[in-house]
N, C-alpha and C positions, 0 to 999 in steps of 0.2 A: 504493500500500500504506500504509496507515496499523497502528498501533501503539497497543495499551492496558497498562494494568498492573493487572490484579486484586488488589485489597490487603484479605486474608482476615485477621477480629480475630476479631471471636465466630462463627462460620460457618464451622467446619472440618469441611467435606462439599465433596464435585466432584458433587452434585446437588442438580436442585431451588435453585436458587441464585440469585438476585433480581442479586448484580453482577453473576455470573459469565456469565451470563444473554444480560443488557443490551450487556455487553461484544464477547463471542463475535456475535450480531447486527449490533452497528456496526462492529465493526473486523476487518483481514486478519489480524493478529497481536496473538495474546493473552496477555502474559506474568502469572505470577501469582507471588505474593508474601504473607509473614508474616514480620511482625518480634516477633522477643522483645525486648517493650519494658522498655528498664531503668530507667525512669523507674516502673514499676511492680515490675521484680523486685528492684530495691535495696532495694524495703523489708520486702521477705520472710524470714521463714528458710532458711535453708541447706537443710533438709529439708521440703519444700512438696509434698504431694500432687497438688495443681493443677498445680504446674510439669511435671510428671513424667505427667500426664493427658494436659497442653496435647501435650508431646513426642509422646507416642504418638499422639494424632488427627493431627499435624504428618505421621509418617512415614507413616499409609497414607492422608492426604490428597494426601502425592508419590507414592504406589504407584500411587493411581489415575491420578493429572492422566499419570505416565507410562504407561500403557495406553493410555490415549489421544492420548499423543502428545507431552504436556509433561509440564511439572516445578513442583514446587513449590520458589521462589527463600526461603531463608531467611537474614533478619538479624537480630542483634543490636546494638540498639544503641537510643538513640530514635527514634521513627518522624518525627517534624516535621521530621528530619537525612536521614534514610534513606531515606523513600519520596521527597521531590522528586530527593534524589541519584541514586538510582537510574532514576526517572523519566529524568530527561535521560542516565543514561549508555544507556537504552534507545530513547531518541529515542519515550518515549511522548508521545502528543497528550492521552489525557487518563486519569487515575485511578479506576480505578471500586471502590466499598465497598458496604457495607450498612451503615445506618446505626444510630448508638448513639446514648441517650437520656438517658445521664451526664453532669450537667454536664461535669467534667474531660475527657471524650471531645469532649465538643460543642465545647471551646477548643483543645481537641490538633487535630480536623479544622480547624475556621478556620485554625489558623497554617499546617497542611500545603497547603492550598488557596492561601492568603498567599501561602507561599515557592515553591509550583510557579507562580506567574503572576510570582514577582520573578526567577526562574531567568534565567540566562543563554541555556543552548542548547536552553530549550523554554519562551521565554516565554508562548507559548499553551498551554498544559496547564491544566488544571483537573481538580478532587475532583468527580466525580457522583456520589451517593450512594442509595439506595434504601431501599424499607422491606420486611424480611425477615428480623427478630427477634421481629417481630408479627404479629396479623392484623389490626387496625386501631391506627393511631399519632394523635399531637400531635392536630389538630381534625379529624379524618375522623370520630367517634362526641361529638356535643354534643349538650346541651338543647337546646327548640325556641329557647329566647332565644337560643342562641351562644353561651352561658358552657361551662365543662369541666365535668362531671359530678364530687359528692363523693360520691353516694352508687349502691352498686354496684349493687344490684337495677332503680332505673332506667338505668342506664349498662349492665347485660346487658340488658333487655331493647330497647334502640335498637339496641345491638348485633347482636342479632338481627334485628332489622328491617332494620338495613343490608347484614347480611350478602346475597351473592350467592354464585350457583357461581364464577364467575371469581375472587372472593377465595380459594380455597381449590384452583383448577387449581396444580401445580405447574410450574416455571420450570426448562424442561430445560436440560441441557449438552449431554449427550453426543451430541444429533442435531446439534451445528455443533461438535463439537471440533476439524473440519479446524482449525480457524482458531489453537488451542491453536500457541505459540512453541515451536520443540523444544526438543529441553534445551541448554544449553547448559554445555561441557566445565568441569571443574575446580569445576564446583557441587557439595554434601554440604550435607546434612543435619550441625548439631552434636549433640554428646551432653551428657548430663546433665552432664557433671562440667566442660563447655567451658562449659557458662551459668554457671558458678559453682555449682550445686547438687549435690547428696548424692541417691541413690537415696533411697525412702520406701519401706513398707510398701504400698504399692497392689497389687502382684500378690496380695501374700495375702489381700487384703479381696476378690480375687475380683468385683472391679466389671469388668465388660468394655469395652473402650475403642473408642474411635474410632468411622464411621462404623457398620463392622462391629458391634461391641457394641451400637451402639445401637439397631439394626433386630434384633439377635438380644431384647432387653429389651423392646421392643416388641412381636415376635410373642410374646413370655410372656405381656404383660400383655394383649392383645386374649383372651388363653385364660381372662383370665379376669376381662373386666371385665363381666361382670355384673354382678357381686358384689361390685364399685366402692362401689355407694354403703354400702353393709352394715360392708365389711369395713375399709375406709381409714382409721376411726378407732380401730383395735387396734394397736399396736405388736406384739406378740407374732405377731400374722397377717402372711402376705404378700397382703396388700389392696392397695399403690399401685404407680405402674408402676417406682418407681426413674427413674427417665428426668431428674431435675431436674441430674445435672449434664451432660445430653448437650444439653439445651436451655440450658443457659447457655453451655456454650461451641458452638454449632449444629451436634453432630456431626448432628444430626438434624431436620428442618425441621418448624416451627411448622406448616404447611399443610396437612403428611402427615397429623399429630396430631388437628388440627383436623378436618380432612374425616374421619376417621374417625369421631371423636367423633360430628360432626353427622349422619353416614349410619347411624350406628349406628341408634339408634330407642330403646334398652333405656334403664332407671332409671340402670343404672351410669354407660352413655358420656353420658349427658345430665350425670351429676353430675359427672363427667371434665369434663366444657365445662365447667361451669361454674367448674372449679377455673382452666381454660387461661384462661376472659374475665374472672378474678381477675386473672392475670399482664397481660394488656392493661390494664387498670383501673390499675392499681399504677406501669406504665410513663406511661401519659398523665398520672397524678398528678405521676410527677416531673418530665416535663417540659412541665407547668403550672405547677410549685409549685415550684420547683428549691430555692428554699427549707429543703424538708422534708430535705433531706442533715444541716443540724444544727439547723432549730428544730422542733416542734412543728407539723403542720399545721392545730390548732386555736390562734391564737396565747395565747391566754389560758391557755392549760397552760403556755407559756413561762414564768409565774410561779412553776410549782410547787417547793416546798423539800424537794428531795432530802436524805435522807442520805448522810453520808460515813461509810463504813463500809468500809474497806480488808479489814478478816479475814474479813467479810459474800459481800465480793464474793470473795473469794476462794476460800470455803468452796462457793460458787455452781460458778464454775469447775470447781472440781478433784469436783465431785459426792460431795461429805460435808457437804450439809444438814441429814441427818437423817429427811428424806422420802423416802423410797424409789423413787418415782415419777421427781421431780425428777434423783434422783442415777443411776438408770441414764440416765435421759435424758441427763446432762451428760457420762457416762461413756463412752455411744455415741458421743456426738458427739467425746471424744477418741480413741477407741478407730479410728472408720470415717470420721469428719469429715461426717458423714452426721446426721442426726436426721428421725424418723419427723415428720410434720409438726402432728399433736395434742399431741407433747410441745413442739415450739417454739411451743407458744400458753402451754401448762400451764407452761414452764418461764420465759418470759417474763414472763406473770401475776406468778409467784412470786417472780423478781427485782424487778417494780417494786412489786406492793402486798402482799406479803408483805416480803421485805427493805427497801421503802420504799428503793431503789437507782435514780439515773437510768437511765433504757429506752438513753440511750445509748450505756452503760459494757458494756451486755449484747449490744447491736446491734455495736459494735465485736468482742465475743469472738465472737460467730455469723460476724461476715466474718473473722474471721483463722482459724476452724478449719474453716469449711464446705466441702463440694468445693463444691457448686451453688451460692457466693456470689452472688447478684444483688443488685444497690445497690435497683433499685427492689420488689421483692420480698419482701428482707431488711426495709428502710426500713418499708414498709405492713405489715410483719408485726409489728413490735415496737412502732408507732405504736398499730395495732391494740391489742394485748393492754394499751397501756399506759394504752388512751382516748383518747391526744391527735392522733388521726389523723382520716382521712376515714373516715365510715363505722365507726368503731373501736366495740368494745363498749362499754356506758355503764359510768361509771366508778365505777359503785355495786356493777357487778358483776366479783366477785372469786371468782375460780376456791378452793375449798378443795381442798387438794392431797391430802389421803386421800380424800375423795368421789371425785376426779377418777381418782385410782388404783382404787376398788374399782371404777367403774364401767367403765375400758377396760384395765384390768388384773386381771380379776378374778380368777383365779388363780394371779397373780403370773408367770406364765411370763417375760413380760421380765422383770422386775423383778431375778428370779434370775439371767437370762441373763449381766445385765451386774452383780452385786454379789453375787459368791458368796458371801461371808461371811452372805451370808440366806437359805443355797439351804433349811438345813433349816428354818426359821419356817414356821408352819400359815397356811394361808391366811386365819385369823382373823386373825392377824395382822400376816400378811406387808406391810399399807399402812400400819400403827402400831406396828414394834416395841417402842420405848419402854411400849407398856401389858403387853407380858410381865412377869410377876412371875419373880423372882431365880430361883427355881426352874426356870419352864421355861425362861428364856434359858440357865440349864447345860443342860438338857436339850437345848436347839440347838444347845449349842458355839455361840454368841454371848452376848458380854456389851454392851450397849447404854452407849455411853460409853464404852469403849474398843474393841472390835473393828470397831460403827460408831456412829456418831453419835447423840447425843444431838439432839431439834431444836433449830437454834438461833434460831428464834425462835418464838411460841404463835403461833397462826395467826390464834384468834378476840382474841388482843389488836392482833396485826400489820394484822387485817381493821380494827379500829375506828381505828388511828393512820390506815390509808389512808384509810376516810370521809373524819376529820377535817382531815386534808390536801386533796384533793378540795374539798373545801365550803368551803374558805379560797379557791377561786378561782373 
């Protein structure tokens, strides 16, 4: 009888499972494992809507593993301590994960891998790892020379080309769960207030959680991605599937998504792929480029002279720009921790060449409020918008933020959703209040400058300071 220990990070599903998979195959007993790592949750707040996510996919991650037989083991504590300890009090032979693409991840597994071969009562153990956040990783999709792809449109289509059916078969469980360790006595689930956190507003935002939620999110959005490529750039529409925070932490597998996508046939699930071999794209970036976590992936932007502008950035934040566009966008995102994903271009734009603010002052607020935080994701989104990335728009071109509003806002319905103080503004105006004369802003019950903002910076001056920034390097 041999012995493993599945140790679930981003990948809180009991299906379709690349470790779980691997595992259940090689060995008699399969014990499984999630540690609430506090080398991460120290640095959070008190009231963290991810933590309170993560919890919930946790418990009917053990609902299911016990149907079928186990349990889901949960720790708190660091994982580099916890999993080899636990490893040897389980007399595991070897460790199985799916693998992470974050530097910091890539160093936390070496040490774990380290200390389970330095272990006393299981010096043969070993970390196996797999790829099962993706559908193609590291050097599986290269140029014909063997270099990494920078730029996406040929990097989808080799993609393509590589693709097979077998990348996209899913990796069952549940036909070998015999092999699942049973539970063992005196094990629980902790609660929110045991990890040190504070409930959060997540039930009221009405996101549904766990595996459960995320296959329900899913069959919504199959109803109606036709209409994908049409509708995804409206905020005000329900055009995208929502699904970005069940894929960052895997209550739902990239392969399900994927094969859908690809069997589809239609405009919409084609433009769906294309958005999923964006997230592949963005993952082989970082870990090629590891780099890009804090410099510039074009290094010569690494020159560029930011301003410091502390009231800037913070007017950015709390959404009282003054652009109406910008500031539901900032408002959602405090409101739901969520942002529709045309405004985190439009709103990034804004921060770095309208504010003239470094991209990584902005990339830092999008990971401390996002539920779907992804590093590499995140990282190629604000790269993007700010030009200094792979593939990023050219740096000439700069989003104007009322354009950008009249044209996927055009009757203000978000606008208003998220900044009632302009629910009555006419739509003439609704993307430029500041051009109301004194008269109809009474007539709105808004006075521009105090009830909401004035802009605080001219956009066509903001634009020519970015050129001339820009063309200094």
């Amino acid at each position: 009888m041999t012995t493993a220990l599945v140790w679930f990070r981003r990948d809180l599903r009991s299906n379709d499972h690349a470790a779980l998979h691997h595992a259940l195959l090689a060995h008699t007993r399969v014990h499984c494992v999630f540690v609430f790592d506090t080398a991460i949750l120290d640095l959070l707040p008190r009231r963290d809507r991810r933590v309170e996510f993560i919890l919930r996919a946790v418990e009917e991650l053990d609902a299911a593993l016990r149907t079928m037989g186990g349990q889901l083991l949960v720790r708190h504590g660091d994982p580099r301590h916890e999993i080899p300890r636990l490893a040897a009090e389980l007399g595991a032979r070897a460790v199985y994960a799916n693998r992470d693409y974050e530097p910091a991840a890539i160093a936390r597994d070496a040490e774990v891998d380290r200390r389970l071969h330095d272990g006393k009562p299981s010096a043969d153990a070993c970390l196996l790892d797999f790829k099962d956040q993706v559908i193609f990783e590291r050097d599986e999709v290269m140029t014909q020379g063997g270099t990494p792809f920078s730029v996406f449109t040929p990097y989808k289509n080799a993609w393509l080309k590589h693709l097979t059916p077998a990348d996209l078969d899913p990796l069952p469980v549940e036909p070998h769960a015999a092999q699942l360790a049973p539970p063992i006595d005196g094990e629980r689930l902790p609660t929110l207030a045991e990890l040190g956190f504070e409930a959060t507003d997540l039930p009221a935002l009405r996101l549904p959680t766990g595996m459960g939620g995320a296959q329900a999110l899913f069959r919504d959005f199959v109803e109606r991605i036709d209409d994908y490529a049409t509708a995804r750039d409206f905020p005000a529409v329900k055009g995208c599937s929502y699904l970005s925070p069940h894929l960052r932490f895997g209550t739902i597998s990239i392969r399900q998504l994927a094969a859908h996508a690809h069997g589809h046939g239609g405009r919409g699930a084609q433009t769906w792929l294309s958005e999923l071999i964006w997230r592949d794209f963005y993952h082989a970036i970082l870990w090629h480029h590891p780099r890009v976590v804090t410099q510039c992936f074009k290094p010569e932007f690494d020159t560029l002279r930011w301003d410091d502008a502390p009231d800037l950035l913070a007017a950015w934040r709390e959404g009282r720009t003054g652009y109406p566009l910008v500031d539901a966008a900032m408002r959602q995102l405090l409101h739901a921790g969520w942002m529709h994903n045309r405004l985190r271009m439009i709103t990034a734009s804004f921060l770095s060449k309208d504010l003239g603010l470094d991209w990584r002052l902005g990339e830092a607020w999008f990971a401390e409020k996002l539920l779907d935080f992804d590093l590499a994701a995140n990282n190629g989104g604000w790269q993007w918008a700010a030009s200094t990335g792979c593939d990023a728009q050219p740096w000439f071109r700069i989003f104007n933020p009322v354009t950008q509003s009249e044209r996927f806002d055009p009757e203000g319905r978000f606008i208003r959703r998220y900044l009632p103080e302009l629910a009555n503004v006419p739509v003439k105006f609704i993307h430029a209040p500041w051009t109301m004369d004194a008269a109809r802003q009474a007539a709105c019950g808004v006075v521009i400058g105090r009830d909401y903002p004035m802009p605080v910076v001219d956009h066509s001056l903001a634009r020519n300071r970015t050129l001339e920034r820009y063309k200094a390097v």
